[in-house]
C-alpha positions, 0 to 999 in steps of 0.5 A: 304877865310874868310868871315863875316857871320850872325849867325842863329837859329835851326828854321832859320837853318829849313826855309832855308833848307825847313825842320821841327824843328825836322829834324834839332834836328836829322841832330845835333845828327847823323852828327859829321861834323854839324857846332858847335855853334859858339854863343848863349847858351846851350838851345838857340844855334847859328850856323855861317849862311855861315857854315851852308849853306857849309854844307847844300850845301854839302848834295845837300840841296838848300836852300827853302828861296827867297833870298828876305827872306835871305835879310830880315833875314840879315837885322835881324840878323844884327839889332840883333847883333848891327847894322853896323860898317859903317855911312848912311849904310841904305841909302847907300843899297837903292842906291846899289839896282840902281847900282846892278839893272844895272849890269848882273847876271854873274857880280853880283855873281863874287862881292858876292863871293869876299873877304869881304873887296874887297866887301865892297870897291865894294859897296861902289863905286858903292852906291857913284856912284848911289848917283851921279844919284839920286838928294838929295842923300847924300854919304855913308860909308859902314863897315866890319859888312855890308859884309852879309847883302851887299851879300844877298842884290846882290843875292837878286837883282841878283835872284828876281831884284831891286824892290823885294830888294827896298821892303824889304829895306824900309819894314825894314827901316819903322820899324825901324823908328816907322813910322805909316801910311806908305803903298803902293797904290796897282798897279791896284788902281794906275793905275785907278787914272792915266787913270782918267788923260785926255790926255797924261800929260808930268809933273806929282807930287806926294806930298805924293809919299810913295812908288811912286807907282803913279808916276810908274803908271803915268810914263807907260802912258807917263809921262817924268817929275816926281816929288815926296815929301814925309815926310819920307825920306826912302821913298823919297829914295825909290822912286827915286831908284824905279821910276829911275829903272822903268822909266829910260828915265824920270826926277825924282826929290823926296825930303824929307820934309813936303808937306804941311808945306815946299813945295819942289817945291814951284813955281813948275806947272805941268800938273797932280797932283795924291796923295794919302795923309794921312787922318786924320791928325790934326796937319797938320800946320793950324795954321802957314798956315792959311794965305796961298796963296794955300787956293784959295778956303777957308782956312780948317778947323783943322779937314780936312787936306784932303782939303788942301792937295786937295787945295796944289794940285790946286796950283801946276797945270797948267792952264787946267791940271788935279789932282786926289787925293784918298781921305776917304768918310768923305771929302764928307759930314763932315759939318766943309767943307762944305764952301770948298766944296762949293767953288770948286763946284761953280767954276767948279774945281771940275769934279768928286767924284767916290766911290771904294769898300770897301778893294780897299786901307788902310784902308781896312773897309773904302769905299774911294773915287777918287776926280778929280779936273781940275784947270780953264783955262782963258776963258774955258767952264763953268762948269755946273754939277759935275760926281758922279760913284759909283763902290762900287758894285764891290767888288765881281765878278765872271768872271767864264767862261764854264767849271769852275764852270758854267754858268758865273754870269753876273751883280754886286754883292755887298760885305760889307766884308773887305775881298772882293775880287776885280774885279779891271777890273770892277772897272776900267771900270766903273770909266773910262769909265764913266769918258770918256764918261762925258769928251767928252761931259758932257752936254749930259752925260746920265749916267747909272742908280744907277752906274753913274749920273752927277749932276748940280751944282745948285742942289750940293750947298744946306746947306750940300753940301754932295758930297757923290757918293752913295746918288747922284747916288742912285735918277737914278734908277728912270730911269730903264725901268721896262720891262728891270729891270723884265726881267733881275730879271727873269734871274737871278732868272732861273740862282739861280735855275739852280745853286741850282740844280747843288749844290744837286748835286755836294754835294749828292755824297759820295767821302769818308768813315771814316778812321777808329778808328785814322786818317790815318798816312803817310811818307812824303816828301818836295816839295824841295826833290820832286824838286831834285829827278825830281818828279816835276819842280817849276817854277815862275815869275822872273826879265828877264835875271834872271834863278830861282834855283828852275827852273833847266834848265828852261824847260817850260819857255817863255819869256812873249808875251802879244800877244799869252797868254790871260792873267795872271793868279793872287793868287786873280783868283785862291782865286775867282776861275775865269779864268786868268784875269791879264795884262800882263803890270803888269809884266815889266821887268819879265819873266814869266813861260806859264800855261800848262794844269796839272800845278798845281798853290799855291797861295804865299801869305796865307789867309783863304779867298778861296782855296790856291790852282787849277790844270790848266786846258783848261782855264788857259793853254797859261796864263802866270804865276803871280808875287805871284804865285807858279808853280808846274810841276808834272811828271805825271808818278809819280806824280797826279796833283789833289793829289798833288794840294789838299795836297800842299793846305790843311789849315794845310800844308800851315800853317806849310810853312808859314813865316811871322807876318802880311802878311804870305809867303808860301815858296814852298819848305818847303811844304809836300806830302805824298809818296804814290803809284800812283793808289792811289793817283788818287784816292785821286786826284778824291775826290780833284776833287770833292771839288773843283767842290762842292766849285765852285758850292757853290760860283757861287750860291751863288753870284747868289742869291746875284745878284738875292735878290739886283735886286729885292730890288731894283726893288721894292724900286725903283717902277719898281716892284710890289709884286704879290696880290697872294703872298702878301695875301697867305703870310700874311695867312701862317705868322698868328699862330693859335690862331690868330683871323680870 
């Protein structure tokens, strides 16, 4: 039956069928059946995608492509070839994304293969009938040019479910609209603001809601009633979809309007506030809103929208309820707020200011902060200190447990690196748990010296009024006993040796010996032709119901209990080579492959920040499988796990499987090995062995002398330590030439 299809380039053509450039110049010469060019030009030829895919199916070729890529491509090509014959046809598959999200996979495909008119009348009653379901939703019309891009988009939701769809969508979108300043706060970040809401808040709005990801967040503790505005209307739409399809059983109500210029909800009061708005906006209205009745707290200056979109907060909030806003550092101590400040200092709004580790949210060189602010109830308490934590010394953790890597390296160790990676459970823990444990009593809050201090609002309401967490928390290492802080010194300095040590020795064995006058050259195949031939299995995490391609029959897939797997296991431990330290919360709604030992593990997002790739061992088995991850199952008849780990993971191979401009996603079929005999192979896989065993001790000593040298400044800037006489003078003697004077 006639169908309308993209047409594709020779390297769209080598994406999808996981091969080289080259083989796709070979498969055109050797093969008369090949699609002919169907567009294009002589040197830039263009293939109809659906004849190309008939063929490639034919020859036992699965396409290499998530189906979220195939969207992405879609909506490429489309936007390429001019768009849509239809109106709203953007909207309309935002809305789709809610109807397909609610039918079975078996219904899904049996639309994606009707005939392209009966699929476009198909779409169009189902967006029509989400639109019904989605406040503010407006009806749409879809066209004949929307049938490849409504196909991708059904097996998108169908294959990876209707988040995975929504985000390509509103990516494409957000492009298209040239809109800056527009990106999701990450989950864990998300999660933190909403456990730093007390109790258990039934109303929850998000007067920057981007994504929703706070709403999300706000709706897996409990939160029945959810509000959203953003000035994008893409994302107004987004969230709504997304937040009706997590959080099925809650009221959502996102409109599209500026927060702060045409409040939505102007009457509306809701138990917790959580936002993450823009920064640095000067042309936030401060001249038409200069006499508010929102500014309770004094009018802001031009250049600190941050503190009317903190004020815009306050007004929404019922007596007693809760706000937390992310917020930059500046807001803390630019002199043009301080009156501000001042005035939610004096009135006891604000409770707390808590600094993140720099990378913890865009912009990534920025340490931001969480501002927690409670609107005053009639007759409440007064409020007589402000808590500041200081988390920023949480950048870089090394949760390594026996066996990987060594002995675990315990204490905070700081990172200033925009590529620090985050330990978002210590990060977690101390924000939290300080803020509990100031909450349930803040007058005999003791704190915990240089990471958590709470300060009274007399000595907060100088000519500054700095609010900046690391200056405030800085005075309590004046608390530190100095027995404790010598002995915990003594520690570390014993750990940093042992770790030395176990470095010389990792790095003083040979694994290697030169090739000889040219590099060493081999056959190779892709991980896809691996995959057919039974060589190996990839598995991944999908949407529950949902049986990857890749997955064949499913061998090795559990449905996810929290209660038997330890954890799961994430691309960041596999960069900081930890043991599983994910929540298996963070995979609703999925179905995750369990860890054995042997698996080897790809991380799906590229950077040369770490290894990219582990074999499982004794730590990692029982884990389940994270969302950006690759599980590769390896016949070990055929196959060396450590062999294979190390080539899938080399710098160029990854490189060469990569798609992608700013974030890179290594498509897994794509990737290469060598065919060697197995006895080989091991012997290549005992050298990957040792690499990464050289690299783990690297990493280990060095965050211990990193621990090690910030304990001892520390120590003697903060009086617990004095410099030995000893060291001091025979320092002072090696440090002369010699021809100083004696």
């Amino acid at each position: 039956m006639p169908q309308s299809s993209a047409q594709v380039t020779a390297a769209e053509i080598s994406r999808i069928a996981g091969v080289t450039r080259a083989t796709v110049s070979n498969w055109r010469r050797r093969h008369e059946d090949f699609p002919t060019p169907s567009g294009g030009t002589d040197s830039s030829p263009l293939y109809d995608l659906e004849a190309v895919r008939a063929w490639l199916a034919a020859r036992g070729h699965v396409s290499a492509a998530t189906p979220a890529e195939e969207l992405r491509t879609t909506l490429r090509l489309r936007a390429q070839s001019g768009g849509s014959d239809g109106s709203g046809a953007s909207e309309g598959l935002l809305l789709l994304v809610l109807a397909a999200a609610g039918r079975s996979p078996e219904e899904l495909a049996a639309v994606m293969e009707s005939p392209d008119a009966d699929l476009v009348a198909q779409a169009q009653r189902d967006a029509t009938t989400a639109a019904d379901a989605v406040p503010g939703a407006v009806p749409v019309r879809f066209g004949a040019g929307d049938a490849a891009v409504l196909r991708a988009l059904y097996a998108c939701v169908r294959d990876e479910g209707g988040q995975a769809a929504l985000g390509v969508l509103a990516e494409r979108e957000l492009e298209d609209s040239a809109a800056s300043g527009a990106y999701l706060t990450p989950a864990p970040l998300a999660d933190l603001i909403a456990r730093l809401i007390p109790g258990s808040a039934s109303s929850v709005l998000d007067p920057a809601c981007g994504g929703g990801t706070l709403l999300a967040a706000a709706a897996r503790r409990g939160a029945r009633a959810l509000y959203g505005q953003d000035n994008l209307p893409v994302q107004a739409l987004r969230t709504a979809v997304s937040l009706t399809l997590t959080a099925p059983e809650a009221e959502v109500t996102v409109r599209a309007a500026d927060s702060l210029r045409a409040d939505a909800f102007p009457d509306l009061l809701v138990d917790a506030v959580l936002c993450n708005p823009p920064y640095g906006v000067r042309d936030w209205g401060h001249d038409e809103l200069a006499y508010d009745p929102r500014w309770a707290y004094g009018v802001p200056p031009r250049a600190e929208s941050e503190l009317a979109w903190v004020q815009h907060a306050l007004a929404h909030l019922a007596p007693g309820g809760y706000a937390a806003l992310l917020l930059p550092p500046a807001t803390a101590g630019r002199a043009s707020g301080r009156r501000v400040r001042a005035e939610l200092v004096r009135s006891g709004v604000l409770r707390a200011v808590i600094a993140l580790p720099v990378g913890a949210s865009v912009p990534l060189h920025v340490g931001l902060q969480v501002w927690v602010l409670q609107r005053p109830e009639p007759g409440g308490p007064a409020r007589k200190s402000v808590l500041f934590v200081d988390t920023a010394a949480d950048a870089v953790t090394d949760t390594t447990a026996g066996g990987r890597g060594g002995a675990a390296v315990t204490g905070r160790t700081r990172s200033g690196g925009r590529s620090a990676s985050l330990d978002w459970e210590a990060i977690t823990a101390h924000a939290v748990g300080a803020w509990q444990a100031y909450t349930r009593n803040p007058d005999a809050f003791e704190g915990e010296p240089g990471v958590a201090h709470a300060v009274g609002v007399v000595d907060l309401l100088d000519d500054v009024v700095d609010l900046t967490p690391a200056r405030l928390v800085r005075a309590s290492r004046a608390e530190v006993d100095p027995a404790e802080l010598s002995a915990e010194v003594e520690a570390a300095r014993r750990g940093l040796v042992g770790a030395a040590r176990s470095l010389e020795r990792a790095a003083g064995r040979e694994r290697w010996s030169a090739a000889g006058a040219s590099p060493r050259e081999w056959r190779t195949a892709t991980v896809s032709d691996l995959a057919r031939g039974g060589a190996l299995t990839l598995l991944r995490t999908v949407p529950e119901g949902v049986r990857s391609r890749a997955d064949g029959d499913g061998s090795g897939r559990r449905g996810m209990r929290p209660e038997t797997a330890r954890a799961v296991l994430t691309g960041s431990d596999i960069m900081r080579g930890s043991i599983p330290t994910g929540d298996p919360a963070e995979l609703p709604g999925h179905t995750a492959p369990v860890i054995a030992v042997g698996d080897v593990l790809i991380r799906a997002i590229a950077s040369a920040d770490g290894p990219m790739s582990r074999v499982a061992g004794e730590e990692e088995a029982g884990a389940l499988l994270g969302l950006h991850v690759h599980l590769f199952r390896p016949d070990p008849k055929r196959l060396d796990a450590w062999f294979l780990a190390g080539f899938l993971g080399a710098e160029e191979n990854i490189a060469g499987a990569s798609t992608g401009s700013t974030v890179l996603t290594v498509s897994p079929g794509r990737l290469r090995v060598p065919l060697l005999p197995l006895e080989e192979q091991r012997r290549y896989g005992e050298a990957f062995r040792h690499v990464h065993a050289l690299r783990a001790e690297a990493r280990r000593a060095t965050l211990l002398a990193e621990e090690t040298a910030r304990l001892l400044a520390g120590g003697l800037t903060g009086g617990q330590l004095l410099p030995a006489r000893e060291a001091a003078k025979g320092d002072a003697v090696r440090g002369r030439g010699d021809d100083s004077p004696h």
